[in-house]
DRENTORKOL-3810 file (N, C-alpha, C; in nm, 4 decimals):
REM DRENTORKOL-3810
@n.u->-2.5429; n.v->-1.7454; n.w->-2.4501; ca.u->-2.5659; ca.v->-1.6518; ca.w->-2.3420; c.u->-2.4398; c.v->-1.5711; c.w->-2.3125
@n.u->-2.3366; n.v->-1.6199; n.w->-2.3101; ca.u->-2.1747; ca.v->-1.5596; ca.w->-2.2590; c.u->-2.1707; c.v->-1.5067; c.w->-2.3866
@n.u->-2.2230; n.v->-1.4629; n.w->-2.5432; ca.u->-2.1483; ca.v->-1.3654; ca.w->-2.6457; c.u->-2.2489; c.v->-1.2362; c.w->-2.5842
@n.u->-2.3655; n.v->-1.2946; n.w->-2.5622; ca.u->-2.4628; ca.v->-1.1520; ca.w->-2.5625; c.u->-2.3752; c.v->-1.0749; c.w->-2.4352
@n.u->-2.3808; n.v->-1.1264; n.w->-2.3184; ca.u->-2.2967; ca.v->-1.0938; ca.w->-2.1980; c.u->-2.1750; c.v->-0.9757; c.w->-2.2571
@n.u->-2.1304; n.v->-1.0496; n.w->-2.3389; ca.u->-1.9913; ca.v->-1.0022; ca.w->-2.3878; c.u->-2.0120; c.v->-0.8770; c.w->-2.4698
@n.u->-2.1100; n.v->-0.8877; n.w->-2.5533; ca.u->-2.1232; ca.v->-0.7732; ca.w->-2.6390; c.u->-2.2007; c.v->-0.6975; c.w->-2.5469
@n.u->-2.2674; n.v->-0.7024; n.w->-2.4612; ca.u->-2.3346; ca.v->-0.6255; ca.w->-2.3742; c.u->-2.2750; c.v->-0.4849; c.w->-2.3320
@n.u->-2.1103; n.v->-0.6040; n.w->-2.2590; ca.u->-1.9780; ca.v->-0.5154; ca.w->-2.2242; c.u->-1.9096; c.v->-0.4437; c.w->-2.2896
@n.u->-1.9108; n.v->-0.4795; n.w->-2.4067; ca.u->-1.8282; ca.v->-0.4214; ca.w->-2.4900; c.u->-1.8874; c.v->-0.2912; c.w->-2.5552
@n.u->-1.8428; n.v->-0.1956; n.w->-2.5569; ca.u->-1.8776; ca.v->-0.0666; ca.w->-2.6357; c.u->-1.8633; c.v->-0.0713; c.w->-2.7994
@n.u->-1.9659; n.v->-0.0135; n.w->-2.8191; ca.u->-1.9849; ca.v->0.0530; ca.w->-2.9935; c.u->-2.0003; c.v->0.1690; c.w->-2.9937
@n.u->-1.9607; n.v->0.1698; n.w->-3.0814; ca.u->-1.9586; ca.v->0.3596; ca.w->-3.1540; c.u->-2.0185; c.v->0.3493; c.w->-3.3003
@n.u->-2.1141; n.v->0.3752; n.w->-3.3288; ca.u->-2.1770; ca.v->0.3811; ca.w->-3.4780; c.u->-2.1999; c.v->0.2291; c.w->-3.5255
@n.u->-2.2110; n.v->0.1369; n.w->-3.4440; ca.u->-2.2100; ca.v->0.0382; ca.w->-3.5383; c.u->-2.0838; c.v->-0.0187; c.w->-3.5545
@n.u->-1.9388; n.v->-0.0117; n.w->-3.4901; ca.u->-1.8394; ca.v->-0.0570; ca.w->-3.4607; c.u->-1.7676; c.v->-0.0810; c.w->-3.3625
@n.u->-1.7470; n.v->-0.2032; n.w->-3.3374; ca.u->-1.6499; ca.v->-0.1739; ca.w->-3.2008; c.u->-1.5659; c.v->-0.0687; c.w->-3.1705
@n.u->-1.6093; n.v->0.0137; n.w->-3.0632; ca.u->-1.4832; ca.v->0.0778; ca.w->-2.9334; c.u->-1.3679; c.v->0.0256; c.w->-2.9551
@n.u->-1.2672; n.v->0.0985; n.w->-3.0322; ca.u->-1.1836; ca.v->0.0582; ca.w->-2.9615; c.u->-1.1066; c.v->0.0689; c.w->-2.8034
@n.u->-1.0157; n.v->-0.0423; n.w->-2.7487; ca.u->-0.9639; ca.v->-0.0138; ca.w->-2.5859; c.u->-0.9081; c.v->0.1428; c.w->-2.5800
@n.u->-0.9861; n.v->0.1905; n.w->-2.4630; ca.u->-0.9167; ca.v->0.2988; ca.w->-2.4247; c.u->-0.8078; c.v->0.3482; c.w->-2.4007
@n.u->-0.7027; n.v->0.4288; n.w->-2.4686; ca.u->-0.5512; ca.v->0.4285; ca.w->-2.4484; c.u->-0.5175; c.v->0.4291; c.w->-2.2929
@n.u->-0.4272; n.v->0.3449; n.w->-2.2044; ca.u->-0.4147; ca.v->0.3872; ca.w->-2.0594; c.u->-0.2917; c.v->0.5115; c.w->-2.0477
@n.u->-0.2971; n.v->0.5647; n.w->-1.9599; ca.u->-0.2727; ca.v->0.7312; ca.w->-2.0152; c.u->-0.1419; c.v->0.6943; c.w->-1.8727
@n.u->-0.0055; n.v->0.6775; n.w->-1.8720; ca.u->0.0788; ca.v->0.6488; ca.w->-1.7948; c.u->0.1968; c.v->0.8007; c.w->-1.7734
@n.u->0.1743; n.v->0.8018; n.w->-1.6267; ca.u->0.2851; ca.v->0.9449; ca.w->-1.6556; c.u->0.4538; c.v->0.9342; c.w->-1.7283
@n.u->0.5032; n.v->1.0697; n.w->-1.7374; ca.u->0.6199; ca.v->1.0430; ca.w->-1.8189; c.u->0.7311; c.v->0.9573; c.w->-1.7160
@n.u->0.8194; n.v->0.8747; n.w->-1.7713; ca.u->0.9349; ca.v->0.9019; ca.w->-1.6718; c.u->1.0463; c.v->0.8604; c.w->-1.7123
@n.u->1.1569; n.v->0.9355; n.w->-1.6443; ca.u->1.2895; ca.v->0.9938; ca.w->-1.7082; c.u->1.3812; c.v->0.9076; c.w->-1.6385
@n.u->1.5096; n.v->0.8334; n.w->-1.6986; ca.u->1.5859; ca.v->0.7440; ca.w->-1.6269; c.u->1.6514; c.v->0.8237; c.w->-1.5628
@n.u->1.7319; n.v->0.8153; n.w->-1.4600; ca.u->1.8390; ca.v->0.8892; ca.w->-1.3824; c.u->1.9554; c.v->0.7290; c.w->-1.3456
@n.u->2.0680; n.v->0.8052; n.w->-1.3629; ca.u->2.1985; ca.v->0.7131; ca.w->-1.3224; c.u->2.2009; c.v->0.7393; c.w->-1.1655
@n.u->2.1861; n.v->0.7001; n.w->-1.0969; ca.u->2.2103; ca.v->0.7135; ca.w->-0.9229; c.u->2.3390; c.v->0.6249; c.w->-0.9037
@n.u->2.4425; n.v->0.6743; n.w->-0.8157; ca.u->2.5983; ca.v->0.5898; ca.w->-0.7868; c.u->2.5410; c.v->0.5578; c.w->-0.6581
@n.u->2.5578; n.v->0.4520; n.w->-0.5929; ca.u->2.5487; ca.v->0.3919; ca.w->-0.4286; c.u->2.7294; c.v->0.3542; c.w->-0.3693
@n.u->2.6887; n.v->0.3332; n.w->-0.2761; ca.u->2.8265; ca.v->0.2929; ca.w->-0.2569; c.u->2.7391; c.v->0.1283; c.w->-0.2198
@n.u->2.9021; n.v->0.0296; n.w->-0.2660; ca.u->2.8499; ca.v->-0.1202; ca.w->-0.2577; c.u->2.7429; c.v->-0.1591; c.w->-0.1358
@n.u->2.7960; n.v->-0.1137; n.w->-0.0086; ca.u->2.7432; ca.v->-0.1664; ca.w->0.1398; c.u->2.5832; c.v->-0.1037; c.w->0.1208
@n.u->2.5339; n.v->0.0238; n.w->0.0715; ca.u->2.4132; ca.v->0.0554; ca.w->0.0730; c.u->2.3237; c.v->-0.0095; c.w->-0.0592
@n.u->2.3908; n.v->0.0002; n.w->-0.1849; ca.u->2.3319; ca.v->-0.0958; ca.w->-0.2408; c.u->2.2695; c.v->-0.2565; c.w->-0.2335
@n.u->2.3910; n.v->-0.2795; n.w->-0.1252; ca.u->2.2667; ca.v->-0.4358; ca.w->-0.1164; c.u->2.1847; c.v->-0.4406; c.w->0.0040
@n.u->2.1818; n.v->-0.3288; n.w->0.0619; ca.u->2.1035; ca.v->-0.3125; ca.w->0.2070; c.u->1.9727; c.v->-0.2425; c.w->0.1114
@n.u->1.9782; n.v->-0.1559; n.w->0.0464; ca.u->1.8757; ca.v->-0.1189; ca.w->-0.0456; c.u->1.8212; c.v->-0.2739; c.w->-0.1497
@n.u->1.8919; n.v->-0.3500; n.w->-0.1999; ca.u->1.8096; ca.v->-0.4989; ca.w->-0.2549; c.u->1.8147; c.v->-0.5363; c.w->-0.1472
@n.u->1.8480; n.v->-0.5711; n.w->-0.0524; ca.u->1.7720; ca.v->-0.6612; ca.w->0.0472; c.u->1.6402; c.v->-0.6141; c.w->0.0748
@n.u->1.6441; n.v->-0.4862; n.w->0.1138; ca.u->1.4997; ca.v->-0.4309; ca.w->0.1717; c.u->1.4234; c.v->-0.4228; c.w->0.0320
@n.u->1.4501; n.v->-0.3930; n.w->-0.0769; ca.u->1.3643; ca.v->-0.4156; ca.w->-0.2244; c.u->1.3012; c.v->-0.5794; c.w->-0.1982
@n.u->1.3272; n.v->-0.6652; n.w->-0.1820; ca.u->1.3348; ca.v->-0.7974; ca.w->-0.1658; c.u->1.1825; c.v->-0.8428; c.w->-0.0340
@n.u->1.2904; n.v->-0.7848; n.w->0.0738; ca.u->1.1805; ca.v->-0.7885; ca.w->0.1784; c.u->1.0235; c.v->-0.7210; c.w->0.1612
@n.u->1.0483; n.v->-0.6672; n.w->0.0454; ca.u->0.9108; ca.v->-0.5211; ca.w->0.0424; c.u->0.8450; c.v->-0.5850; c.w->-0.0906
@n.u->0.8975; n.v->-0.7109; n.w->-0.1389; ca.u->0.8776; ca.v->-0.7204; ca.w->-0.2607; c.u->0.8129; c.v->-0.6610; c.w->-0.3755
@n.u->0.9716; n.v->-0.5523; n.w->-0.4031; ca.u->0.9591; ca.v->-0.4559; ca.w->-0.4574; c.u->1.0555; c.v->-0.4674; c.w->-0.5596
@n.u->1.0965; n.v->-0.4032; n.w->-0.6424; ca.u->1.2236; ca.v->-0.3910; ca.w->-0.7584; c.u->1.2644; c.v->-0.2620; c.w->-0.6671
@n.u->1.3703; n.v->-0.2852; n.w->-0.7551; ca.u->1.4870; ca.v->-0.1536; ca.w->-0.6512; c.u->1.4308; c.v->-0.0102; c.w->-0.7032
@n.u->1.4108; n.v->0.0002; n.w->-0.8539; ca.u->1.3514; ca.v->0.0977; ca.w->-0.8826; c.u->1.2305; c.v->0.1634; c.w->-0.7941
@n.u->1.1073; n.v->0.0647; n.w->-0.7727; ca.u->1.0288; ca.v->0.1256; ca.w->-0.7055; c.u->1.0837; c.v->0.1456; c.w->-0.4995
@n.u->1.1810; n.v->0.0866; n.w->-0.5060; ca.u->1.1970; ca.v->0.0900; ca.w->-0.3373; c.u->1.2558; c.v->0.2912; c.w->-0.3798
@n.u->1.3611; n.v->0.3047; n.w->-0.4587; ca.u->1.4124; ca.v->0.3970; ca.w->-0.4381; c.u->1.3005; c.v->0.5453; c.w->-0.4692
@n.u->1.2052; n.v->0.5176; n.w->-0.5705; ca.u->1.1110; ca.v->0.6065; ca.w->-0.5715; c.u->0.9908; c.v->0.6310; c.w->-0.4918
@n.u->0.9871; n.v->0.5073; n.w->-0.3919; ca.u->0.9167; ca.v->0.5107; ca.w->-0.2768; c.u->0.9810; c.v->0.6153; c.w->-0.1838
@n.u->1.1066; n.v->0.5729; n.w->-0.1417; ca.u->1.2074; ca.v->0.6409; ca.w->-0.0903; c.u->1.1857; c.v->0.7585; c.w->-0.0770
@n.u->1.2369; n.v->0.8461; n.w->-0.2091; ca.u->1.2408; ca.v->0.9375; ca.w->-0.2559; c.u->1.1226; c.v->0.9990; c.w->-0.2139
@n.u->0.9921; n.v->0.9376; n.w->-0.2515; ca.u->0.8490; ca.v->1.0258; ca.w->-0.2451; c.u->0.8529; c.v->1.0862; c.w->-0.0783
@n.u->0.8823; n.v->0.9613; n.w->-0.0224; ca.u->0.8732; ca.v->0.9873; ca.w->0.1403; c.u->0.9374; c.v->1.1146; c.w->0.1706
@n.u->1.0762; n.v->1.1137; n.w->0.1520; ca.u->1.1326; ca.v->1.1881; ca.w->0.1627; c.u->1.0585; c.v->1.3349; c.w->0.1292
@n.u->1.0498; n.v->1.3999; n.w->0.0112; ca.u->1.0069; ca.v->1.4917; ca.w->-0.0429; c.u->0.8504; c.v->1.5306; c.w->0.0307
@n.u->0.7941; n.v->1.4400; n.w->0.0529; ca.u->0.6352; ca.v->1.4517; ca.w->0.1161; c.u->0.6688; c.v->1.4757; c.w->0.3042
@n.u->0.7805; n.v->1.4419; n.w->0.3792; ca.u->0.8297; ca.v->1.4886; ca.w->0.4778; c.u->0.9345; c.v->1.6360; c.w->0.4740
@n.u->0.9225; n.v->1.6747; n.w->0.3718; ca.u->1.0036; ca.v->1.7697; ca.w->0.3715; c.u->0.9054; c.v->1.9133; c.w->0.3481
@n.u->0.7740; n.v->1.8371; n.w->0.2948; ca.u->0.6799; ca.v->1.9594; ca.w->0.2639; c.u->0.6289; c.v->1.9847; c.w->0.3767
@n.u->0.5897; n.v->1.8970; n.w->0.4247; ca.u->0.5572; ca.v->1.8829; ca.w->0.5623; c.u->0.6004; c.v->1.9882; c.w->0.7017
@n.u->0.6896; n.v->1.9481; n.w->0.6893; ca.u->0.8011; ca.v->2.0397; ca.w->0.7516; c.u->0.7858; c.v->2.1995; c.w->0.7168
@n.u->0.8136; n.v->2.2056; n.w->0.5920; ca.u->0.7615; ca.v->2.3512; ca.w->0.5372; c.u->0.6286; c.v->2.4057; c.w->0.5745
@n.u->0.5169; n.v->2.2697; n.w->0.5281; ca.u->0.3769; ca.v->2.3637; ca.w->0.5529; c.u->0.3390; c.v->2.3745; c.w->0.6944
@n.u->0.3834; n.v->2.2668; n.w->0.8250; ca.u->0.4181; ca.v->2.3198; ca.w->0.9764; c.u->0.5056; c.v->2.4288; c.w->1.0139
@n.u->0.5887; n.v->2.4468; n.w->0.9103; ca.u->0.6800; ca.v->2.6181; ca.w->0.9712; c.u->0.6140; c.v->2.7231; c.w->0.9291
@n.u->0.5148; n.v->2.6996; n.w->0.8529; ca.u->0.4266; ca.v->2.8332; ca.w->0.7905; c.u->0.3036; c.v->2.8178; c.w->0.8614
@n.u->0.2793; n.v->2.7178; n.w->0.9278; ca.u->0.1363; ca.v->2.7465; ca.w->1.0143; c.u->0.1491; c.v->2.8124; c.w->1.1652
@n.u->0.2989; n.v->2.7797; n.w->1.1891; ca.u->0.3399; ca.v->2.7981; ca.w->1.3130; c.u->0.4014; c.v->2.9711; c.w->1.2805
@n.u->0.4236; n.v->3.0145; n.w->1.1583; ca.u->0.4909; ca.v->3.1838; ca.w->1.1347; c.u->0.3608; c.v->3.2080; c.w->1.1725
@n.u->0.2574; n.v->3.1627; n.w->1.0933; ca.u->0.0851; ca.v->3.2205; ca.w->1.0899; c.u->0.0516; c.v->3.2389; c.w->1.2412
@n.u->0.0520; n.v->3.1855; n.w->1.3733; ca.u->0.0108; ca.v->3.1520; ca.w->1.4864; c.u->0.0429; c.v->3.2476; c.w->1.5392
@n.u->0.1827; n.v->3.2800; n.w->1.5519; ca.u->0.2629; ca.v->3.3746; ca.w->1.5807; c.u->0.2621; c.v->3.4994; c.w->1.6053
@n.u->0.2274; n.v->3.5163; n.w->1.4265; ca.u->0.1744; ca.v->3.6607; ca.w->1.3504; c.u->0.0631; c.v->3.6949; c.w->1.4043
@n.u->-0.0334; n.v->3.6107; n.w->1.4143; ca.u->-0.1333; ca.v->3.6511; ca.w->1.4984; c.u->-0.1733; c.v->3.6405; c.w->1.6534
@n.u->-0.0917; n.v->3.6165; n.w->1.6804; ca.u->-0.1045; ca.v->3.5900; ca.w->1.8241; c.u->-0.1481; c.v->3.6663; c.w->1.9059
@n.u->-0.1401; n.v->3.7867; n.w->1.8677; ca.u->-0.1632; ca.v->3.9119; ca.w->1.9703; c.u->-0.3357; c.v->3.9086; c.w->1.9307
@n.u->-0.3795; n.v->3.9122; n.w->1.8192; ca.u->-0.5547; ca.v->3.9381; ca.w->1.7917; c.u->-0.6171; c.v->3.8094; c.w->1.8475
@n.u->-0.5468; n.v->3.7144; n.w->1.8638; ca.u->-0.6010; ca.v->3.5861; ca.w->1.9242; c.u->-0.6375; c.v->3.6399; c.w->2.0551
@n.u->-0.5250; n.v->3.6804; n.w->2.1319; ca.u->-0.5590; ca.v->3.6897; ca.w->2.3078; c.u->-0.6670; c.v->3.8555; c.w->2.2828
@n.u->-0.6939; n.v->3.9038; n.w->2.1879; ca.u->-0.7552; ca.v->4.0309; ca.w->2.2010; c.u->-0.8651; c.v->3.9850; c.w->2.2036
@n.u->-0.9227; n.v->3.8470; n.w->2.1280; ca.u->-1.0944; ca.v->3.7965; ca.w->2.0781; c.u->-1.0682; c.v->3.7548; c.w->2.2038
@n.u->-0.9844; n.v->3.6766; n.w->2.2217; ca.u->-1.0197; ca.v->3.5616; ca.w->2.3514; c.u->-1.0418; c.v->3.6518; c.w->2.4882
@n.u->-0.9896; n.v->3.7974; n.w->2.5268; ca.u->-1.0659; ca.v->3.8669; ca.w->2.6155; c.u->-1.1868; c.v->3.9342; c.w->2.5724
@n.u->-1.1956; n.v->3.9803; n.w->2.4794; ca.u->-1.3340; ca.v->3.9908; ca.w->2.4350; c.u->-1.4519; c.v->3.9475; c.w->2.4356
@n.u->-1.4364; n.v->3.7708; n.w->2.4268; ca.u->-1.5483; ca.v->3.7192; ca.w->2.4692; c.u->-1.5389; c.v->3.6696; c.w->2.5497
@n.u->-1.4190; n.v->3.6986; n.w->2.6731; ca.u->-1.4123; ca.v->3.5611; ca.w->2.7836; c.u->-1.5681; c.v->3.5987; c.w->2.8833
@n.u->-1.6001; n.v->3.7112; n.w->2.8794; ca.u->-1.7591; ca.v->3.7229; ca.w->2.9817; c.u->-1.8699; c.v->3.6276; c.w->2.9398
@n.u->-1.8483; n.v->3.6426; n.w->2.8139; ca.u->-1.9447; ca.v->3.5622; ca.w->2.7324; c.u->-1.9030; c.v->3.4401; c.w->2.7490
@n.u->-1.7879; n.v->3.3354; n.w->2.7648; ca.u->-1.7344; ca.v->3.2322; ca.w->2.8112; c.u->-1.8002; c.v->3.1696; c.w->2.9049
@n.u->-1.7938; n.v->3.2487; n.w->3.0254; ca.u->-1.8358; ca.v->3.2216; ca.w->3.1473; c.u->-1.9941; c.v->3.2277; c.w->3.2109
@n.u->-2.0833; n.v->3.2912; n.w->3.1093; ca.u->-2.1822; ca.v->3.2949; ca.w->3.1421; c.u->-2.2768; c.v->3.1449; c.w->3.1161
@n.u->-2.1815; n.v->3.0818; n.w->3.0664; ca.u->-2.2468; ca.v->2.9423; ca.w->3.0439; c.u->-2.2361; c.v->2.8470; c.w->3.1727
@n.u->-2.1641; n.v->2.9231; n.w->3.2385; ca.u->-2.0910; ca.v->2.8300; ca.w->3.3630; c.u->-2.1952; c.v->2.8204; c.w->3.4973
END
């Protein structure tokens, strides 16, 4: 009962086993990073606590960083946008304020 199961799962192609699907992993490039001693072991300690390798604490790090920084950017461009329009905003918003109030 557990081979049929098995071959059930398993894929063929013509009459031959599938082979496993290649897992498709992004590229990645070493970088030398210098710390100074005192932040390096405050960085493995917290690798440790997060039970993490230092590698991934620092590319965690890093992501944060970069994903708060866009952030920042795409709030200073919604807030130029607000701005820019600000004047056609209060022009609709008297425009329909009669219409506002007739619900009242």
């Amino acid at each position: 009962m557990k081979a049929v199961a098995k071959a059930l799962k398993t894929p063929r192609r013509k009459g031959k086993l599938a082979s496993k699907p290649a897992i498709v992993r992004p590229r990645r490039d070493r970088v030398l990073v210098e710390f100074p001693s005192s932040l390096l072991e405050r960085a493995d300690q917290a690798a440790r606590s997060l039970e993490k390798n230092r590698s991934e604490l620092i590319r965690c790090a890093v992501e944060q960083l970069l994903d708060g920084l866009e952030l920042k950017r795409f709030e200073a461009e919604l807030a130029a946008a607000y701005a820019a329009n600000a004047q056609m905003n209060r022009a609709l918003c008297q425009e329909f304020e009669a219409v506002d109030r007739e619900g009242f």
